[in-house]
PASEBA-1860 file (N, C-alpha, C; in nm, 3 decimals):
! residues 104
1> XXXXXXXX> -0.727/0.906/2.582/-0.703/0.885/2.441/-0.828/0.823/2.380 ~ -0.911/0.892/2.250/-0.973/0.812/2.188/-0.947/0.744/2.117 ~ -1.014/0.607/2.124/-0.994/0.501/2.021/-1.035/0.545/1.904 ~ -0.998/0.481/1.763/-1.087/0.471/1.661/-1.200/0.435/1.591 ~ -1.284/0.461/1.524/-1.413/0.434/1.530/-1.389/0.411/1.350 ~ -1.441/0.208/1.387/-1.414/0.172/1.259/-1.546/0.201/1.121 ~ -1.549/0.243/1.064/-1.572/0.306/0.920/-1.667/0.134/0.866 ~ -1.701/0.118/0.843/-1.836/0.001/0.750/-1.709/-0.030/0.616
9> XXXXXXXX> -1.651/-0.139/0.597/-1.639/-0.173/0.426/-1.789/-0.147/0.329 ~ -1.711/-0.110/0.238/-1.845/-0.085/0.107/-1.838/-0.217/0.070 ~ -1.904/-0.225/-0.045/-1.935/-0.324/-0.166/-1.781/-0.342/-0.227 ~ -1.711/-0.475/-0.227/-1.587/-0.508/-0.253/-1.461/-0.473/-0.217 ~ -1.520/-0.401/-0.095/-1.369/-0.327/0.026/-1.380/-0.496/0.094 ~ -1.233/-0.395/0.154/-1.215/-0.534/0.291/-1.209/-0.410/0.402 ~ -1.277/-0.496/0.563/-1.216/-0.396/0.617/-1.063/-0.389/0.716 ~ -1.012/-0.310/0.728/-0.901/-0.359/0.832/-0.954/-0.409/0.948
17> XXXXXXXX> -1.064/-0.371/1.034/-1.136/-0.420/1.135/-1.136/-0.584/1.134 ~ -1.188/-0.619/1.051/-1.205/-0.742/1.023/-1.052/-0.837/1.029 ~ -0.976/-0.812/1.004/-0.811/-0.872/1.017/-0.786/-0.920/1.134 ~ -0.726/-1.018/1.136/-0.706/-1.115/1.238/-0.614/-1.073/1.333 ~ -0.569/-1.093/1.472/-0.470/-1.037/1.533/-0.470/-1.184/1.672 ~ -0.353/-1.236/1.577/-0.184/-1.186/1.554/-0.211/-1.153/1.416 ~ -0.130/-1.111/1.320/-0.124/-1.089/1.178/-0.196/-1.234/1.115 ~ -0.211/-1.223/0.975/-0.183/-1.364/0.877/-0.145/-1.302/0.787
25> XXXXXXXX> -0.032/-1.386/0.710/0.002/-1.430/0.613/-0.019/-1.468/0.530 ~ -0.088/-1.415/0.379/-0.134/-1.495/0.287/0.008/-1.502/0.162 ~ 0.006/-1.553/0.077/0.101/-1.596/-0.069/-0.046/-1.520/-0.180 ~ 0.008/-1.402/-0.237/-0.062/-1.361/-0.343/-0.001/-1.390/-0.468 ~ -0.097/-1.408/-0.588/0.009/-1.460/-0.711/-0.046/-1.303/-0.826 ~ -0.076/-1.206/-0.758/-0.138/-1.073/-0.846/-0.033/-1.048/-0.866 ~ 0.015/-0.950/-0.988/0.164/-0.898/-1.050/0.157/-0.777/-1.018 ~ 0.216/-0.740/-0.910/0.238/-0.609/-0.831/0.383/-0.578/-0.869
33> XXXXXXXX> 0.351/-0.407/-0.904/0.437/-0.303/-0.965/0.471/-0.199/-0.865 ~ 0.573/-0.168/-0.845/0.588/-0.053/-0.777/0.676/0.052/-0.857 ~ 0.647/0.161/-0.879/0.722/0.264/-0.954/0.754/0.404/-0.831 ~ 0.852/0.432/-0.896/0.890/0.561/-0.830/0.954/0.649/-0.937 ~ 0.933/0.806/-0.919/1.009/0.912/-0.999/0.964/0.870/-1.172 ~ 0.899/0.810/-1.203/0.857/0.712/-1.315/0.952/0.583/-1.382 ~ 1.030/0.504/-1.284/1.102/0.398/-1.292/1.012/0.297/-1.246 ~ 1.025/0.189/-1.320/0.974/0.064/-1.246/1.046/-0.010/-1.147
41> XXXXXXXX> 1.055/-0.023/-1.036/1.190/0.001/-0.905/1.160/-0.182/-0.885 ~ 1.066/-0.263/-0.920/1.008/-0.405/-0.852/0.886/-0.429/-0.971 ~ 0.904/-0.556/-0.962/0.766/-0.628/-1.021/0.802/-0.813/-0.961 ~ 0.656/-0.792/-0.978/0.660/-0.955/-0.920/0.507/-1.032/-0.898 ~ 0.529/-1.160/-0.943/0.400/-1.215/-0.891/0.395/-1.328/-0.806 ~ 0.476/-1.323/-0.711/0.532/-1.390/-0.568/0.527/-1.303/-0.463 ~ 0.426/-1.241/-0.429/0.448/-1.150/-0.294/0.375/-1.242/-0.206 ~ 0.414/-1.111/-0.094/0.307/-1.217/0.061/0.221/-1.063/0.068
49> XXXXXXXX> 0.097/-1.102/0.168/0.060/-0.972/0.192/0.024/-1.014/0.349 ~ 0.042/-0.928/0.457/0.021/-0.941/0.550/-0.099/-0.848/0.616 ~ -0.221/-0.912/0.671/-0.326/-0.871/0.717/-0.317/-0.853/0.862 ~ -0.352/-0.712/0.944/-0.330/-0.714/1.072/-0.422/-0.601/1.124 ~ -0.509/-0.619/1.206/-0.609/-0.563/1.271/-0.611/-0.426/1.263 ~ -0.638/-0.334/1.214/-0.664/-0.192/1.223/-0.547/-0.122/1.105 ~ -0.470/-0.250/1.043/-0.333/-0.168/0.969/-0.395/-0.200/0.816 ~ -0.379/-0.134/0.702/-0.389/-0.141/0.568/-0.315/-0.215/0.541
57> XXXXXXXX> -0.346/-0.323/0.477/-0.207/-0.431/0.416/-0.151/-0.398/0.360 ~ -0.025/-0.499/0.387/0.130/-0.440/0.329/0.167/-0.595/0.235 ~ 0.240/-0.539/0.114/0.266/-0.645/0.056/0.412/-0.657/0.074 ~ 0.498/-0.767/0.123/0.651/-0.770/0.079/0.686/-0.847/0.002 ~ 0.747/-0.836/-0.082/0.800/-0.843/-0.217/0.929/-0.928/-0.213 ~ 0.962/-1.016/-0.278/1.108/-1.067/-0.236/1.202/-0.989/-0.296 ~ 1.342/-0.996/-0.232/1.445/-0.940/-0.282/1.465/-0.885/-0.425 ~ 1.490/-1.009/-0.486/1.517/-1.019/-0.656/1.358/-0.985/-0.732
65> XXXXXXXX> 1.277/-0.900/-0.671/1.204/-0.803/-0.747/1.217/-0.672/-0.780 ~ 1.350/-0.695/-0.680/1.332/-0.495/-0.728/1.477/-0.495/-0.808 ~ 1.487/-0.392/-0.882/1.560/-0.359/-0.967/1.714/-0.298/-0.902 ~ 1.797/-0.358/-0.965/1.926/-0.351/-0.931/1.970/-0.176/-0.852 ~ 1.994/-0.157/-0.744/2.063/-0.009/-0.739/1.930/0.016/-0.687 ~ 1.805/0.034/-0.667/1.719/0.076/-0.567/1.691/0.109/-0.463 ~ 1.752/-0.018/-0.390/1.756/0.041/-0.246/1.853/-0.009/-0.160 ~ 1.892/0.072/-0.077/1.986/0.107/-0.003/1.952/0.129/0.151
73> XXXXXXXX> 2.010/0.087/0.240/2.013/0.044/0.353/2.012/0.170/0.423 ~ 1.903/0.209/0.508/1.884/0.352/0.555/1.874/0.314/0.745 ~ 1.953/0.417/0.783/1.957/0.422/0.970/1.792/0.363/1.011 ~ 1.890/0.326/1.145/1.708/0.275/1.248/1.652/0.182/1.206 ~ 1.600/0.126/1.332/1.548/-0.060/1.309/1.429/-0.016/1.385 ~ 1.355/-0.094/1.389/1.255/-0.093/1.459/1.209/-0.265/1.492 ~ 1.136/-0.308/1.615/1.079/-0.460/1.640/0.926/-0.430/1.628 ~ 0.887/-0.544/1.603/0.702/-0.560/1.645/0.693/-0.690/1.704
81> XXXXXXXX> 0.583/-0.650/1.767/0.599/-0.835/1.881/0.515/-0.955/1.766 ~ 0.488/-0.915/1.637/0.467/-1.018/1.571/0.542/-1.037/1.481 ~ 0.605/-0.945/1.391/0.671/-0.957/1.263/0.824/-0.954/1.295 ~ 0.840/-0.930/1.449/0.991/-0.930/1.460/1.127/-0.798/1.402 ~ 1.247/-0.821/1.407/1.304/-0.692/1.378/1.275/-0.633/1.238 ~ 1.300/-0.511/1.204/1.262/-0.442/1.103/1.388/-0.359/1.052 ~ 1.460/-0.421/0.926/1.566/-0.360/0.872/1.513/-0.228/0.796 ~ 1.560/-0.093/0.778/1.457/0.003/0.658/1.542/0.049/0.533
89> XXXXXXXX> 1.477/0.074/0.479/1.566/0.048/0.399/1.519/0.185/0.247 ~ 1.584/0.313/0.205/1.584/0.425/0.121/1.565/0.365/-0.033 ~ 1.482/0.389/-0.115/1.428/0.362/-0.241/1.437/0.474/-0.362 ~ 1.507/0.481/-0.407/1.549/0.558/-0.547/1.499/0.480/-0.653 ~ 1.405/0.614/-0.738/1.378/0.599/-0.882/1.385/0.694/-0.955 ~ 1.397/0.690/-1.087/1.417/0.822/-1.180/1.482/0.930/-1.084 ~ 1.451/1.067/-1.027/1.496/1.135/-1.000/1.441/1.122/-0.824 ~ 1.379/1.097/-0.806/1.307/1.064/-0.703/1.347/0.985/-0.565
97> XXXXXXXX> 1.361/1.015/-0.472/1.390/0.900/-0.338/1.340/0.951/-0.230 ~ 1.289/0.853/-0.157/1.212/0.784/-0.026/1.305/0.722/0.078 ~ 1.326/0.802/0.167/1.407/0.768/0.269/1.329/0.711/0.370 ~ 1.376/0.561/0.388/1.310/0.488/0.485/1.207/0.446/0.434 ~ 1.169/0.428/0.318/1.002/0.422/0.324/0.961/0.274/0.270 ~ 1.072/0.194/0.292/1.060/0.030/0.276/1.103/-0.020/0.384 ~ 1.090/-0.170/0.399/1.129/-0.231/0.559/1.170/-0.426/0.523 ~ 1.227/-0.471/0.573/1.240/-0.611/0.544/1.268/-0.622/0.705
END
């Protein structure tokens, strides 16, 4: 199996290379939007974003950001030996839905 062959950050990238492993945890206070189907499904300026060696960060969002009726509890869990179990969870907007494509 070949490994991956990490890519240089430009001028104001980050790179994933660079990310710490085990994960970290930072508290971001940026007002992150997520839309789907053209609904605004979440907003918030209380997220976390989690940084982890070779992965693109992920921001999670607390509960009471996303908009009432969104999402819905979809089959299959998954564990990671850092972040622990993984509930997933189906995301409807406007006409639009994403099965599985969120996680708490």
């Amino acid at each position: 199996m070949k490994l991956p062959a990490p890519v240089p950050a430009g001028p104001g990238q980050e790179s994933v290379w660079a990310y710490p492993r085990p994960p970290r945890l930072e508290r971001t206070h940026r007002h992150l939007e997520i839309w789907l189907g053209g609904q605004r499904i979440a907003a918030t300026s209380g997220a976390y974003r989690v940084l982890e060696t070779s992965h693109p960060r992920t921001y999670y969002l607390p509960p009471l950001a996303f908009a009432p009726g969104v999402l819905e509890r979809a089959a299959g869990a998954s564990t990671c030996e850092w972040k622990g179990e993984a509930t997933y969870w189906t995301v409807r907007g406007g006409a639009a839905m994403a099965v599985a494509a969120a996680w708490s």
